[in-house]
Structures are given as structure tokens and as C-alpha cells.
C-alpha positions as CSV (number, residue, x, y, z in Angstrom):
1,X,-11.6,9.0,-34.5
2,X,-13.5,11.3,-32.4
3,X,-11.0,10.8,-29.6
4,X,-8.4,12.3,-31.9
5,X,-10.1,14.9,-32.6
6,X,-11.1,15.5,-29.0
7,X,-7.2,15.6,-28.4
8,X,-6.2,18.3,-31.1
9,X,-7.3,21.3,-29.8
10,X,-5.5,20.5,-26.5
11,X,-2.4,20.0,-28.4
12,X,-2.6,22.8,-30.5
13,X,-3.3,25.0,-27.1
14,X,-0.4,23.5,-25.7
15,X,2.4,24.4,-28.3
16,X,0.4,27.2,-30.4
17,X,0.5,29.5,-27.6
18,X,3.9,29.6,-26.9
19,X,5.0,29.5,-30.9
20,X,2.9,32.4,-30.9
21,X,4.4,34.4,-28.0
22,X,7.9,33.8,-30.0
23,X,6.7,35.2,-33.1
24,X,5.4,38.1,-31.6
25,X,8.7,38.8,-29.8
26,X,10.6,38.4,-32.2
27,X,7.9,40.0,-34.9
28,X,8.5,43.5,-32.4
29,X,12.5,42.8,-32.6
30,X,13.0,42.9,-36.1
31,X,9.8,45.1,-37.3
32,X,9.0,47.6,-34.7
33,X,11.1,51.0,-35.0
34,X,11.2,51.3,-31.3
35,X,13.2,48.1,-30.8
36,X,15.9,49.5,-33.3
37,X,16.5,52.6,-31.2
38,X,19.4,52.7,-28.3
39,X,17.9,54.6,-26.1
40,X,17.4,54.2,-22.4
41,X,13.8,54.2,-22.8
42,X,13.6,52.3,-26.1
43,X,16.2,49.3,-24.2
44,X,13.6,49.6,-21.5
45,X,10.5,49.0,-23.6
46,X,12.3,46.4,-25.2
47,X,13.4,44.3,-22.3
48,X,9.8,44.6,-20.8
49,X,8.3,43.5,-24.1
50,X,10.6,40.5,-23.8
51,X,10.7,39.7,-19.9
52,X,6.6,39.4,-20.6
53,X,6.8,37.1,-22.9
54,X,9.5,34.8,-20.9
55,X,7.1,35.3,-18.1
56,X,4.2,34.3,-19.9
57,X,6.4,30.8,-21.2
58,X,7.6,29.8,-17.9
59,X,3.8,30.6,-16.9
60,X,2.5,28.5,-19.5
61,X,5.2,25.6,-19.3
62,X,4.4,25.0,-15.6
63,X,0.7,25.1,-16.0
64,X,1.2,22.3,-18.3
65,X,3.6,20.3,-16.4
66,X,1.6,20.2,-13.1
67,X,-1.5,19.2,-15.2
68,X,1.0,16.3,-16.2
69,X,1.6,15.6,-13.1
70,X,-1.7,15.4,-11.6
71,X,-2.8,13.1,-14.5
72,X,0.1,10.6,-13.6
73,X,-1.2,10.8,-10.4
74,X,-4.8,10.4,-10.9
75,X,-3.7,7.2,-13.1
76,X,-1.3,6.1,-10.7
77,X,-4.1,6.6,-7.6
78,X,-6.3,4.4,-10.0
79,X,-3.8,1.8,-10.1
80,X,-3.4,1.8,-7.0
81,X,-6.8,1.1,-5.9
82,X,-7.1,-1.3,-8.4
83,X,-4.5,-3.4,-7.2
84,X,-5.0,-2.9,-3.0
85,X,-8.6,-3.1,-3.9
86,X,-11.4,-2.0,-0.5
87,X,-10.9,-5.7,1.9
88,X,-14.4,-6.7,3.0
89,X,-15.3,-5.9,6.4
90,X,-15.6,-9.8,7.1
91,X,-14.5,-12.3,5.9
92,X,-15.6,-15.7,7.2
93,X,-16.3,-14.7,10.6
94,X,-12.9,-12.3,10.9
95,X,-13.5,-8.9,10.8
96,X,-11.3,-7.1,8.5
97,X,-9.8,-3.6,8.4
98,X,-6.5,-2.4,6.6
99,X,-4.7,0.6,5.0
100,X,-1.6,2.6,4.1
101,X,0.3,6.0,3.5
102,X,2.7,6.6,1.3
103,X,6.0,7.9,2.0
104,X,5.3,10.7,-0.7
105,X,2.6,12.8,1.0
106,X,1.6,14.0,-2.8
107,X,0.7,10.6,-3.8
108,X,-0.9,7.4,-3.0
109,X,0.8,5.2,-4.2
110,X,3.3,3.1,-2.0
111,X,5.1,-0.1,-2.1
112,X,3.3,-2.7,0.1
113,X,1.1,-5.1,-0.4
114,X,-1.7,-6.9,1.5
115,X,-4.9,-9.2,0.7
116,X,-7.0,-11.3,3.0
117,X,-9.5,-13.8,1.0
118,X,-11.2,-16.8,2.9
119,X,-10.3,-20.4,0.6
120,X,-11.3,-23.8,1.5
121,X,-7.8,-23.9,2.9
122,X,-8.8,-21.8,5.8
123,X,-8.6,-17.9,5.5
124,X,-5.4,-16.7,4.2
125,X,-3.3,-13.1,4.3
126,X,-0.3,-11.5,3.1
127,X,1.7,-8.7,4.1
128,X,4.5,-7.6,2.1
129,X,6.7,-4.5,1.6
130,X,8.2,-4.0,-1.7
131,X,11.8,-2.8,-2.1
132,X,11.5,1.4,-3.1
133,X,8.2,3.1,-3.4
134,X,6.5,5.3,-5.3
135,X,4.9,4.6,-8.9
136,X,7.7,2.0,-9.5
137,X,6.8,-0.1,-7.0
138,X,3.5,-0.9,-8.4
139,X,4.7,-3.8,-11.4
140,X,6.4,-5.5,-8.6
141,X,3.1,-5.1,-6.3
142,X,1.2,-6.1,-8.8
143,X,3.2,-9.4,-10.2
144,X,3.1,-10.6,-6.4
145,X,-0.7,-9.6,-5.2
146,X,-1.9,-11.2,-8.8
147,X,0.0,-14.6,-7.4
148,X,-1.6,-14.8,-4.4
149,X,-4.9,-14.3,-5.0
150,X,-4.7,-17.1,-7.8
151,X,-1.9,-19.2,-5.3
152,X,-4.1,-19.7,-2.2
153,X,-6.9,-21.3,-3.9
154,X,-5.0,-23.8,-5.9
155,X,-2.0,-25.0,-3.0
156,X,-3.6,-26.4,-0.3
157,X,0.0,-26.3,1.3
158,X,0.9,-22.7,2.2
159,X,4.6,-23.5,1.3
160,X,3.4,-24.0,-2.2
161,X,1.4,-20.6,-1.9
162,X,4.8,-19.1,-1.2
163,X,7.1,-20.5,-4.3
164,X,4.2,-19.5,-6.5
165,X,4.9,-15.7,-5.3
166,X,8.7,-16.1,-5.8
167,X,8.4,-17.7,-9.0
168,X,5.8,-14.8,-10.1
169,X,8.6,-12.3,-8.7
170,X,11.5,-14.0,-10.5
171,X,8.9,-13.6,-13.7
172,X,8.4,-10.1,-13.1
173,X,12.0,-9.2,-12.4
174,X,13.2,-11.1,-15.6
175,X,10.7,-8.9,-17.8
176,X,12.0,-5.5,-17.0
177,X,14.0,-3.1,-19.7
178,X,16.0,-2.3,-16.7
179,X,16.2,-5.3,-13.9
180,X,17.4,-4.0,-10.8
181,X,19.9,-7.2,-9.3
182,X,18.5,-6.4,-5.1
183,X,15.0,-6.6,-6.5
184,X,13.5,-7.9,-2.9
185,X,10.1,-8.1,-1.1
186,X,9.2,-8.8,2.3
187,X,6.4,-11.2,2.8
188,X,4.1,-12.8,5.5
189,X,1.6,-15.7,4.5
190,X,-0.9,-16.2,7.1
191,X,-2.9,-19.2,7.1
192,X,-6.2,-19.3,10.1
193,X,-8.1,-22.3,10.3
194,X,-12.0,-22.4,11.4
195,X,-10.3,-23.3,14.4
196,X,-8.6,-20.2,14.5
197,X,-5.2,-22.0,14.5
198,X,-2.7,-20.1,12.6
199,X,0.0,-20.7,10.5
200,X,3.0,-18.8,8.9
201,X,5.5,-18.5,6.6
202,X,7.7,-15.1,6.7
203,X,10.3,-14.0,4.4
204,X,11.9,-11.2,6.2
205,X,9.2,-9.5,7.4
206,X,8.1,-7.9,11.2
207,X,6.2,-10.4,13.2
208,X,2.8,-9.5,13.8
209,X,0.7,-8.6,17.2
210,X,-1.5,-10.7,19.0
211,X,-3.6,-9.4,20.8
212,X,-4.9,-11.2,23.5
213,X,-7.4,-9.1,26.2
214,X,-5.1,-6.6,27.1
215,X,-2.1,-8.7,26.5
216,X,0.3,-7.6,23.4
217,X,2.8,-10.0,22.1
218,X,4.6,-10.7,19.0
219,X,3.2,-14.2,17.3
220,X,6.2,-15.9,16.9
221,X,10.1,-14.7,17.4
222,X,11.5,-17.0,15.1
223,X,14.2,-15.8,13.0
224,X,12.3,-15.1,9.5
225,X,13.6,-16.6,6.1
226,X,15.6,-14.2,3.8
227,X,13.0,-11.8,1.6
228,X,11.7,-13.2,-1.6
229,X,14.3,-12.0,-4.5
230,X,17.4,-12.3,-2.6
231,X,18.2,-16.0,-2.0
232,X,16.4,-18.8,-3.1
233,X,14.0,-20.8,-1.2
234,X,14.7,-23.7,0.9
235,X,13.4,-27.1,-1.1
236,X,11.4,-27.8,1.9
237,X,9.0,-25.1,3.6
238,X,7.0,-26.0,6.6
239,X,4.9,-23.5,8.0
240,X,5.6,-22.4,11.2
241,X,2.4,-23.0,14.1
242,X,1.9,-20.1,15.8
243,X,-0.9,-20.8,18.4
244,X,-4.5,-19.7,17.8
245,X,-6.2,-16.8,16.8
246,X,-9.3,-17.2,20.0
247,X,-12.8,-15.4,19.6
248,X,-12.2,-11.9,20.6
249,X,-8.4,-11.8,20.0
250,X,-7.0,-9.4,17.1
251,X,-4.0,-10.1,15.1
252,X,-2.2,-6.5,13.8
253,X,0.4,-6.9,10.5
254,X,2.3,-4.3,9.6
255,X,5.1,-3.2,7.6
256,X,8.1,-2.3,8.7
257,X,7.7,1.8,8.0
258,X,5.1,1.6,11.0
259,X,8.1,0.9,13.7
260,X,11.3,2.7,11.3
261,X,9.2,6.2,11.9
262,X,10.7,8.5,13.6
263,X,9.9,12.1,15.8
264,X,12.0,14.9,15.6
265,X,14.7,13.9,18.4
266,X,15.5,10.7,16.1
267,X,13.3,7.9,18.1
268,X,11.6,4.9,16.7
269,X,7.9,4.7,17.1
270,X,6.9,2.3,19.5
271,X,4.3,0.0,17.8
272,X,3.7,-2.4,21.1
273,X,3.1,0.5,23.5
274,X,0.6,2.0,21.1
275,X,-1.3,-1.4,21.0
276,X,-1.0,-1.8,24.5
277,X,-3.1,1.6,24.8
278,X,-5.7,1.0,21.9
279,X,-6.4,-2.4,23.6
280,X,-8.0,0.4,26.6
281,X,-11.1,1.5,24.1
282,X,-14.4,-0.3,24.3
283,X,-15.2,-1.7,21.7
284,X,-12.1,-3.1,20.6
285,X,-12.5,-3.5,16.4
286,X,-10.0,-3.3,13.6
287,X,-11.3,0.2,12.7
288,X,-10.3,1.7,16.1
289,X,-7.1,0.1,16.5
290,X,-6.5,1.1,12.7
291,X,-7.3,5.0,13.8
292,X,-5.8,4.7,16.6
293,X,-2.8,3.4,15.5
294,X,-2.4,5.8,12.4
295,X,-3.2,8.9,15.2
296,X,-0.4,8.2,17.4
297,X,2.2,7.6,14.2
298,X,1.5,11.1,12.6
299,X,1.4,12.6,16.0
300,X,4.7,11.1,16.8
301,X,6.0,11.6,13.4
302,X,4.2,15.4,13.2
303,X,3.2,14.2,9.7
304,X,6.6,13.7,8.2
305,X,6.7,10.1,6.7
306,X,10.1,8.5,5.2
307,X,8.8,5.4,4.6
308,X,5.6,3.6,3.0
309,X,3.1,2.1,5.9
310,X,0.5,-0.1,5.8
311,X,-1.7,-2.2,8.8
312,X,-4.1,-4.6,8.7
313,X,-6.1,-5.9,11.7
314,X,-7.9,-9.7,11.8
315,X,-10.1,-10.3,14.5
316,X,-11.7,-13.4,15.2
317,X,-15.6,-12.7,16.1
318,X,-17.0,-16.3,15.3
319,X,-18.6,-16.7,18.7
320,X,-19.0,-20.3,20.0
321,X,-22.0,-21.6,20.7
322,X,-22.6,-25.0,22.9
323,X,-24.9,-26.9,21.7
324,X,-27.4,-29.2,23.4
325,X,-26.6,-33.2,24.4
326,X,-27.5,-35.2,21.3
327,X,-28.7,-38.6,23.8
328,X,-27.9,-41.9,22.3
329,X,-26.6,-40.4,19.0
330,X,-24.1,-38.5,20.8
331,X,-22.5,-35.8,23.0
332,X,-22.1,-32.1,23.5
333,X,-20.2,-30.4,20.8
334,X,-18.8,-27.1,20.3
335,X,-20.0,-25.2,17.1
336,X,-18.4,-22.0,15.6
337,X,-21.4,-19.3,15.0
338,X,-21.0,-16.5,12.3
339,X,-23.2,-13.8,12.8
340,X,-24.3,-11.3,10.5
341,X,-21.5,-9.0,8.5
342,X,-21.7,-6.2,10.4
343,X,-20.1,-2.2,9.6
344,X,-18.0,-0.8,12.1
345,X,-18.0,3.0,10.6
């Protein structure tokens, strides 16, 4: 009840003001002498009266659509938020660091997608990109981010992971007033073991980056299954191995806005050359090679963004420790040591 009565007075603001402004107008039309006359000077005062209170309306009427608009926004930012929730800054001995812009510079809200959470399968992360952007984009982010997290605890076979997601999709699709037929999203499944062997499962999506030192190199060039939504799956899904993810080696995801942006002459943004100079900083953590990354875009782009982006950065920091002869009960063995969380800003 209170709430009700909290919203009246807004409401009556909103349409009591205007309703008044036409009364008055039309009050001075039909009652004041002056507006009877057809003089110059009585037309005059007339259609001053008149273009003030028009003026006023239009005032008023935009006043109260851009404080619509900012409360869509707020609600969608919240959403948002809610739904790419903060990563932690490790997570079981990876450090961690992601984010993403929106392709409308007036919002936050965009169309991909990304999680990393540590299972008893190994740590697993996705990185999708949702067909369209914008505040529509967030049901479909939502039906596929709200599968994995459940997914990768329950499948110990990341090919399970990965029909749970389409099935959740196929769900969400089916449940729209208004189900759009090339409803698609790209998606990456990463699965790194303790280890640090990796494997994947990409529908559609840009390889990621490993980097190695100062080497850069895409993890895998295999040719990518079709995106989720399009085709269905294969019966049979076998993760692909892609190597290992070392101590001190970074693994950069991405969506596919990062390499698509373009400067003012019409070229692409050059994703490996950028890695291949943010490799150059001491330290190397995901939080510099996030800023740096981000820099050179909007320098390249001059700010002007077409397309939703998003990054995340892995970086294995277990550091292995050797550990002493055991004798008669046995030999040397190589450990994996997790030090302390740590917080890179």
C-alpha cells in the first residue's frame, strides 16, 4: 500500500501538468477578450501564449522520456551485472581477469557471455557471443550462462556440458512471444586440468591465444562446429586436446567484436600483434593484458564500437614445487603449489 501511494504523486505530476497547460490554453482561447481580436498584436499575443505552452509540453514530455530511459537502463545495467557477475581474481591457482563493452556506448549491456568456475572436473570456461545486442540479448545470455554454471558440475564429460547449453537455448528460443528462426550463439567450452591440460569444444567461435613467453599462437586451428541454434549437434562430441596451459603461460578468449573493429580507413584490428606487444610489460597478469588490450582497441577504433566485445585472460600461476626423495617408500615427485589469492589492482 504505501508503495502506491509513493507512486501517485509521480503520476499525477506526470499527466497533471500537461492537462493543465491545455486548459489554460485553451481557458485564454475561448475566455480572454484579447484572443477574440484580429489584430496584429492580439494574433501575436496569441500565438506566443500558445507557442509557450507547446514549448513547455515538448519540455515536459522529454524530461519524462529520458527519465524512462535512464531507469531502463539502470535496470538493464543491474541485470547485467547480475548475470556477468565480478569473476574472482583466482580461481584454483589461475588467475582470472575479464570484461566487455557494449556496442551501444549509452549502455552496458551487450550480448556475450563468459564464466570461469573451478569443478572437480578441472576448471572450466565459456565464451560465447550472442546473436544481436543490446537489452534483447540478455534472455538468451541468461538461459545459456544459467546452463553452464549448473552443466559443468553435473557432466563430467564436457560434451555433455555442451548439449546441456543447446538444449537450455532450444528452451529459451521455444518460450518467446516472438521466436526469431537464426536465433544463434557462439560458444567456447574450455576444460584445464590440474595438469594444466586443456580441452575444447567450440561452436563457431574465434580460437583463443596462447600465450607462451613471448610466443603468440592460436590454440587450435581446427575448423569449429556450427554455433549453437543453427544445426544440431553431432550424436558424438569429443573434445578436442589442445596442449597445456604451462605455469606462467596465459590463455586470452575473446569474442569476435575484438578482431571485426575497425579504424577510420576500414582495417580490422589486429588482435595477435597487440598480444605480441603486451607480452613486452613486466609483470605479465591478466589485468595488464586486459588494459592493454582494451587501450589499443579504442585507440584504433577512436572510440567508435559496432560491435559488442568481451576478453577474458587465464593464467596458470600454480608454481611447481620438487619435492624431496621419499627413500624406500618412494621417489621424487612433482607437486602443483597454490599460493595465496593475490590482487593485481
Amino acid at each position: 500500500m504505501f508503495r502506491i501511494k509513493g507512486r501517485i504523486p509521480r503520476k499525477v505530476i506526470a499527466w497533471g501538468l500537461p492537462t493543465a497547460w491545455g486548459a489554460m490554453a485553451i481557458t485564454y482561447k475561448l475566455t480572454c477578450p484579447l484572443a477574440q481580436q484580429d489584430g496584429l498584436g492580439a494574433r501575436v499575443v496569441t500565438s506566443a501564449v500558445f507557442f509557450a505552452v507547446g514549448t513547455g509540453l515538448i519540455v515536459h514530455v522529454r524530461q519524462a522520456l529520458l527519465r524512462e530511459l535512464r531507469q531502463v537502463r539502470r535496470v538493464a545495467g543491474a541485470a547485467q551485472s547480475a548475470l556477468l557477475r565480478p569473476l574472482p581474481a583466482r580461481v584454483d591457482g589461475l588467475d582470472v581477469a575479464a570484461a566487455q563493452l557494449s556496442a551501444d556506448r549509452s549502455a552496458c549491456v551487450g550480448g556475450d557471455l563468459y564464466e570461469v568456475i573451478a569443478t572437480e572436473h578441472g576448471v572450466r570456461a565459456v565464451m560465447g557471443d550472442v546473436r544481436g545486442h543490446g537489452i534483447t540479448a540478455i534472455g538468451t545470455v541468461a538461459a545459456v550462462l544459467g546452463s553452464f554454471r549448473e552443466a559443468v558440475h553435473d557432466e563430467p564429460d564436457l560434451g555433455r556440458v555442451l548439449q546441456r547449453l543447446d538444449r537450455a537455448l532450444a528452451r529459451h528460443v521455444r518460450s518467446r512471444d516472438d521466436p526469431v528462426s537464426e536465433e544463434f550463439v557462439t560458444v567456447l567450452l574450455l576444460e584445464i586440468g590440474r595438469d594444466g591440460e586443456i580441452a575444447a569444444l567450440n561452436c563457431g567461435h574465434p580460437w583463443p591465444y596462447l600465450l607462451s613467453g613471448t610466443s603468440v599462437a592460436p590454440l587450435a586451428r581446427a575448423d569449429p562446429l556450427p554455433p549453437l541454434g543453427l544445426f544440431p549437434l553431432p550424436p558424438e562430441l569429443t573434445p578436442l586436446t589442445c596442449g597445456s596451459l604451462l605455469p606462467g603461460d596465459s590463455l586470452v578468449l575473446y569474442t569476435d567484436g575484438v578482431e571485426d573493429a575497425r579504424d577510420g580507413r576500414g582495417r580490422f584490428f589486429s588482435l595477435q600483434a597487440a598480444l605480441a606487444g603486451a607480452v613486452r610489460h613486466d609483470p605479465i597478469t591478466p589485468q595488464t593484458i586486459l588494459r592493454t588490450l582494451f587501450a589499443a582497441v579504442l585507440r584504433h577504433t577512436r572510440g567508435r564500437r559496432s560491435d559488442d566485445m568481451a576478453l577474458l585472460v587465464l593464467r596458470n600461476d600454480r608454481t611447481p614445487v620438487q619435492c624431496m626423495p621419499l627413500g624406500a617408500r618412494g621417489t621424487a615427485r612433482a607437486t602443483t603449489h597454490n599460493p595465496q589469492p593475490t590482487n593485481h589492482f
